[in-house]
Each structure stands twice: as C-alpha cells, then as structure tokens.
C-alpha positions as a printed Julia matrix, in Angstrom:
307×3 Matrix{Float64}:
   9.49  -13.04   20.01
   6.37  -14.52   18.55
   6.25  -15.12   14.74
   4.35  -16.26   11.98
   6.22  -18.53    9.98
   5.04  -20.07    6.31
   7.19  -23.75    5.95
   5.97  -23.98    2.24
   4.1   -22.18   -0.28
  -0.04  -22.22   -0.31
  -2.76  -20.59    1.44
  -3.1   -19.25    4.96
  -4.15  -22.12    6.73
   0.03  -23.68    6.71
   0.94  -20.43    8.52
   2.27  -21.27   12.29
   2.68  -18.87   15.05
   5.54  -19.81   16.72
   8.22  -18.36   19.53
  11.35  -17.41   18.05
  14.69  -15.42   19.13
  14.65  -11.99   18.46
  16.71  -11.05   15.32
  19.63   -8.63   15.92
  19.91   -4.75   14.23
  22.86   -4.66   11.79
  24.84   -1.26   10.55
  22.56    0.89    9.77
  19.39   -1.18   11.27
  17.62   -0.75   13.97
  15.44   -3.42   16.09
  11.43   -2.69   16.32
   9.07   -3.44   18.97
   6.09   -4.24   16.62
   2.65   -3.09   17.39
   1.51   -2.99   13.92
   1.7    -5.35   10.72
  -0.69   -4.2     7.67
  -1.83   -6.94    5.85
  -1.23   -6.55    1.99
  -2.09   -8.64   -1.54
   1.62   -8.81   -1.88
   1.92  -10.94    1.62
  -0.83  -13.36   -0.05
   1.36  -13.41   -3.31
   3.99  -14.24   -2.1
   2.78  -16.87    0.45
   0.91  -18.79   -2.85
   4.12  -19.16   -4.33
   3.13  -16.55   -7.27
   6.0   -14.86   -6.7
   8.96  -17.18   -6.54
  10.5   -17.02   -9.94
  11.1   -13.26   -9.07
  10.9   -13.14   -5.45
  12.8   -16.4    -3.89
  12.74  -16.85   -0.58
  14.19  -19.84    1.91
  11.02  -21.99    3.33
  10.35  -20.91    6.52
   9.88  -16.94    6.01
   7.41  -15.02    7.73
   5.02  -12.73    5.51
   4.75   -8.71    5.84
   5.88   -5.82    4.25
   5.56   -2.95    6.54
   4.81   -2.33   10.13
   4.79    0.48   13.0
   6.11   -0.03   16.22
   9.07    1.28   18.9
  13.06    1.3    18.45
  14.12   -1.61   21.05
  17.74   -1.25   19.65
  19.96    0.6    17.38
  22.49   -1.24   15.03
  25.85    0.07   14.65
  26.56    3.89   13.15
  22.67    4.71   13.46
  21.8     8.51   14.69
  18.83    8.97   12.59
  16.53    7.09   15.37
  16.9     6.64   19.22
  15.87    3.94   21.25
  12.05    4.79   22.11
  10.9     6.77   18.87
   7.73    5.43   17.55
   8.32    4.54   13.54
   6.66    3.14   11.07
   7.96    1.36    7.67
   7.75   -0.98    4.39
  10.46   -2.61    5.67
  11.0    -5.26    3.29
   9.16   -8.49    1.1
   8.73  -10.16    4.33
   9.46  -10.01    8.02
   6.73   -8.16    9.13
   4.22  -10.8    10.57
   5.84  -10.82   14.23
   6.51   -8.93   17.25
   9.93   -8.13   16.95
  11.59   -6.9    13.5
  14.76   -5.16   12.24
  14.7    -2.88    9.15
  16.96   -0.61    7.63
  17.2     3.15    8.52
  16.3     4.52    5.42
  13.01    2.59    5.23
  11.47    3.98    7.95
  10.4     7.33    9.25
   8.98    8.52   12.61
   5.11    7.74   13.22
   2.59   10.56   12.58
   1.37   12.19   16.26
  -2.1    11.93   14.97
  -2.22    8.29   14.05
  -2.33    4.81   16.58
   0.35    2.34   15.77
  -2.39    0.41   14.61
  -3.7     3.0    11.73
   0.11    3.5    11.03
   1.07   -0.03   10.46
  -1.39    0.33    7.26
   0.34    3.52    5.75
   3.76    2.57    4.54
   3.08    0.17    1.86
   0.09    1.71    0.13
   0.56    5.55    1.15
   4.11    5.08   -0.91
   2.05    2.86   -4.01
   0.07    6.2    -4.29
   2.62    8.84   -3.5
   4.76    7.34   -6.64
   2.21    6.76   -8.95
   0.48   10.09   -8.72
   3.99   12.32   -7.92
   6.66   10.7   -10.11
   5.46    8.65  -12.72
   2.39   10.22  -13.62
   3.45   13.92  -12.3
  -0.11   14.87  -11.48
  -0.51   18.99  -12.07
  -3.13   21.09  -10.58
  -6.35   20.84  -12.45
  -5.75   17.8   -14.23
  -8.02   15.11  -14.34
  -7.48   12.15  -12.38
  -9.34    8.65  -12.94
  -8.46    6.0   -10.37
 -10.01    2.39  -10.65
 -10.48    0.55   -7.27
 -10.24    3.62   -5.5
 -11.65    2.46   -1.65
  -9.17   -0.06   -1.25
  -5.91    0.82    0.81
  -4.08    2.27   -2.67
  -7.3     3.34   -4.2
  -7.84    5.37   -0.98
  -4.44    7.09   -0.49
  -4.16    7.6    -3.98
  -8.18    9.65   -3.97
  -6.4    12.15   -1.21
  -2.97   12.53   -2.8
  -4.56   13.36   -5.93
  -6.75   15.64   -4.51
  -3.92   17.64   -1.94
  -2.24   18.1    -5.48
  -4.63   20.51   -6.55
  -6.51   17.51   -9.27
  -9.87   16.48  -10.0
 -10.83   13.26   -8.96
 -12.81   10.74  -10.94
 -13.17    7.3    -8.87
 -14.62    4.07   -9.9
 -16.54    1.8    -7.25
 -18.9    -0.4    -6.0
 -22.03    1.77   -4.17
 -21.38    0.71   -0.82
 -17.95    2.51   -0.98
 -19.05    6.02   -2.31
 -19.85    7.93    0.88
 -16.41    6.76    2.15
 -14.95    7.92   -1.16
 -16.31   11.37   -0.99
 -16.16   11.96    2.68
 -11.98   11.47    0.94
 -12.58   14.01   -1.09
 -13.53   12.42   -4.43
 -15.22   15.01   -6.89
 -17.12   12.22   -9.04
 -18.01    8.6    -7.75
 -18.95    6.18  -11.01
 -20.6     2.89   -9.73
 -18.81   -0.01  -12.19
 -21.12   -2.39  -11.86
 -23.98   -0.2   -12.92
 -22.64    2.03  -15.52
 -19.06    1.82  -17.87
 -16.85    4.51  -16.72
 -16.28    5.18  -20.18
 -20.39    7.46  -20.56
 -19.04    9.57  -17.54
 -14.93   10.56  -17.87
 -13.11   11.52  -20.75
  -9.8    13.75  -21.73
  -8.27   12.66  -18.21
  -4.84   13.35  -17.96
  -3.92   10.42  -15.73
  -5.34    7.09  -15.09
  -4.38    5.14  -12.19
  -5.54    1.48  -12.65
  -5.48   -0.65   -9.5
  -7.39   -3.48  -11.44
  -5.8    -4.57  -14.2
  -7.28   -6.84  -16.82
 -10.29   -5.72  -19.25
 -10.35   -2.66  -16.92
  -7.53   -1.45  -17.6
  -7.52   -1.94  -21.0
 -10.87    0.12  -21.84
  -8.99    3.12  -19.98
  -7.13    4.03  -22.7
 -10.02    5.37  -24.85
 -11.01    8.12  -21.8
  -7.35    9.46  -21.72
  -6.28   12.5   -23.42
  -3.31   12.48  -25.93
   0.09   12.62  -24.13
  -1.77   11.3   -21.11
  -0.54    8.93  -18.33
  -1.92    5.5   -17.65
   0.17    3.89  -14.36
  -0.59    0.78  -12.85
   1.09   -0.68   -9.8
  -0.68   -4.01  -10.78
   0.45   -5.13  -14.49
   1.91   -3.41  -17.58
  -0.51   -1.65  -19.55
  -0.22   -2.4   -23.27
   2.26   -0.87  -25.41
  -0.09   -1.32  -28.49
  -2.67    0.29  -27.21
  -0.24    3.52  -25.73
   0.84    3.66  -29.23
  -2.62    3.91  -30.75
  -4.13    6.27  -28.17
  -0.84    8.12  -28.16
  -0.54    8.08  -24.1
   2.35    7.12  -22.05
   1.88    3.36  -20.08
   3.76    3.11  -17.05
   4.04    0.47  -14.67
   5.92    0.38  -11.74
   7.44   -1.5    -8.65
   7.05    0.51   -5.07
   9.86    1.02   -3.36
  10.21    1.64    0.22
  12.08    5.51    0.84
  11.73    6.7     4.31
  12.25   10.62    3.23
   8.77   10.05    1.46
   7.0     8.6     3.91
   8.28   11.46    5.97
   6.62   13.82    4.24
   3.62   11.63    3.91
   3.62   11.89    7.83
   3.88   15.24    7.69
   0.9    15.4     5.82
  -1.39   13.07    8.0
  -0.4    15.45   11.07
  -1.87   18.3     8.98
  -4.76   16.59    8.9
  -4.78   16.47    5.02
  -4.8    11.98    5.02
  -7.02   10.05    7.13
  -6.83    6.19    6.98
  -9.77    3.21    7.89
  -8.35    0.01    9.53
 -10.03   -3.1    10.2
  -7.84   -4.89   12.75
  -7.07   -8.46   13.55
  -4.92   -9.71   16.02
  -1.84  -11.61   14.96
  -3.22  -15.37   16.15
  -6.15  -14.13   13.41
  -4.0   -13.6    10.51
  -4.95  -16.51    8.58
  -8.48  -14.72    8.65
  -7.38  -11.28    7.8
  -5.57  -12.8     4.62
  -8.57  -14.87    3.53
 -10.73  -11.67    4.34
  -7.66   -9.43    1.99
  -8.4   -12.27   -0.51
 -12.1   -11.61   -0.94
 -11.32   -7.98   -1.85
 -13.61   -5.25   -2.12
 -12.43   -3.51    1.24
 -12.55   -0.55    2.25
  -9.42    1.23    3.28
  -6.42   -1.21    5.03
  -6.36   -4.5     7.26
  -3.72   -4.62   10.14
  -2.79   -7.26   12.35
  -2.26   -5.76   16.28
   0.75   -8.17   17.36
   0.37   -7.21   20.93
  -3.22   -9.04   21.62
C-alpha cells in the first residue's frame, strides 16, 4: 500500500509518500480499501508536534483521522461488516493518510447510498463534532436558539443542519463570501463578523456553539440566556465567566461511535445533510494541509487516495 508517513514533527513539507505492507485486521477489525481520507486541523496538530504531551505517537506515523472506503478483510469474530460493504469512519488519531487501513468495528458504519466515497471520507470526523455538541452536551430542544461561530467550515456546516433538523433556530456567524452557502444549509440569520459584532444582532440564545475560541468565544457569554449552554470542541470556555453569566461551559473531546454515525447516514440518505468537498489527491496532501491551514473554507477537504 502507499502511505504518507511524517519521520518527525513540523509542517507538511517532511511528509513522504512511500510504499508500505498492508497492515493486518485484528479481532474485531476489519481491513479498508481507502478511497477517501478527509483532511482535518487535528491531522495538522498533531503533525506540528502541538499535540505530543497528550497525544504521543512513535516517529514515523502517518496523519488522518477518518476515511471511507471498501472492507478488503475481516479480522477475527467480525459479523457486523462483510467483505465488499462500502464504510466510512473516524477511525483513529492517525492512520488515515494511505490506501490501505484497519479500524475497529465499532468506529465505522456503512456509507450513505447518496454520497461518493469522496464526500463520505469528510463526514465522520466533523458530522460526529456536531452531532455531540448540539445532541448531548448542549441537548438542543425545538425552538431554541442556536448561535454557532465559524459556521461554513466542515463543523460549522454540519453543526448549521443538525441544529436545524432538531427543530432550532439558527444564528450563524461568517465571513460574506460564505452566507449563500450558509443559507442554502438552512441558516435562519447570517451575521457578517467582520462587519458587525454578533453581540447588536443575537441575544437570549439557549446554546452557543463556538468553533473559534479566543476573544470570540469569550464575548459569547453576554448573548446567552441564564441556564444556557456554551460548548466548544476547540478550548474550555471560562468558568468565571459561566459563573457570572450563570450558563453552563462545556467543552468536549469527539469520540468516534459508529451507531451515531449510523444514524447520521441515515439522515444524509433522507436527504436532510448535504456536504461540499474540495478534493486533492493523496501525492497533494502537503497542499491540502497548507490550504486547511489558511482556514476560512467552506465545507471539508479530502484527499482521493486512488489518483
């Protein structure tokens, strides 16, 4: 199998593509054929070196968290999956970046009908980010309101159509280039940060997801109701400030449950989820990282291993 491998911690550039031999499905695993590797800020995180003290890894690991591709094999005691079935995954830290990669049964889930590989290698991850934010920490009700910051990137875009399929109303923050995209999603209102504070156009929102951290974050407490939610993915909010605005803070680690991200499939078959790729192939990924690096996108970047 091909592979890209990082030999020590930096930027993109010291990533190799190399040949490698396929790895082998354990109990309870089962081999992929990869078609599809999204490309997430986690992959870039953890390829600076950012996230060593929590996250060690042994020099050379290849980068990527979740893919979509075919069983090629089935590990021992496995009956959930047959060789063939198109699946798709956040399958672990790393492993991703290659054509050929084992995860662990209850990780992955079978592909939605209505998606490519290549729009369902950029669902796992982010679709999941979203789906716990807005459904278990923050328990979004119908009718509440629902302020999410960076909403066109891959989270920020899941997270505008969750909220909205649970019966909310949806208050997004983002650039102007991004709000036709964001409403064609089904945002209600669209406030342009770098014209106006979001502060003069939302307040007494039940739940603010913050997928930007920093000052950002911070100023969302004043717009939140008392007993109000504010989750972020990307930092803890401050307890001092929860305390004086009398809101919960949450923050949270995703983890990877394949019975969600059934139901999440379930959902893009129903035609309630869409997702946008922009797609690299996998020589290119040293691009499509610097490109995840600039920010500002709009919707998810995949790498196609087969070109």
């Amino acid at each position: 199998m091909k592979a890209l491998r990082a030999y020590e911690y930096g930027g993109p550039e010291g990533l190799r593509l190399e040949d490698l031999a396929d790895p082998v499905a354990g109990a309870g695993e089962v081999l992929i054929d990869v078609t599809a590797a999204g490309v997430n800020p986690i992959d870039w995180k953890v390829l600076s070196g950012a996230m060593k003290a929590f996250i060690p890894l042994p020099l050379p690991f290849t980068p990527g968290i979740e893919v979509a591709g075919t069983v090629a094999a089935l590990g021992e005691g496995v009956t959930a999956f047959a060789v063939g079935d198109e699946v798709f995954g956040f399958i672990n830290i790393v492993g991703g970046y290659a054509t050929r990669a084992v995860a662990q049964v209850s990780k992955l889930a079978l592909k939605p009908r209505t998606l490519t590989a290549l729009q369902a290698g950029a669902v796992p991850a982010t679709a999941l980010t979203a789906w716990q934010a807005l459904t278990e920490h923050a328990a979004v009700q119908p009718r509440q309101k629902v302020l999410i910051h960076g909403a066109a990137g891959g989270v920020g875009s899941m997270a505008v159509q969750i909220a909205k399929y649970l019966g909310a109303e949806v208050y997004a923050t983002a650039s102007a280039q991004n709000h036709a995209y964001l409403k064609a999603l089904g945002a209600d209102h669209i406030i342009d940060y770098t014209r106006e504070a979001f502060e003069a156009r939302v307040a007494n929102v039940d739940v603010v997801l913050d997928l930007v951290g920093g000052e950002t974050q911070n100023r969302s407490f004043a717009v939140l109701k008392k007993h109000g939610v504010l989750v972020s993915p990307v930092s803890q909010p401050s307890i001092s400030l929860a305390n004086d605005h009398g809101v919960t803070p949450v923050n949270f680690a995703t983890r990877s449950d394949g019975r969600q991200l059934s139901r999440i499939a379930e959902l893009f078959d129903k035609g309630r989820f869409s997702v946008t790729v922009q797609v690299y192939p996998l020589s290119e990924a040293k691009r499509a990282i610097e490109r995840s690096l600039g920010r500002h996108l709009q919707g998810r970047l995949v790498l196609d291993t087969t070109a």
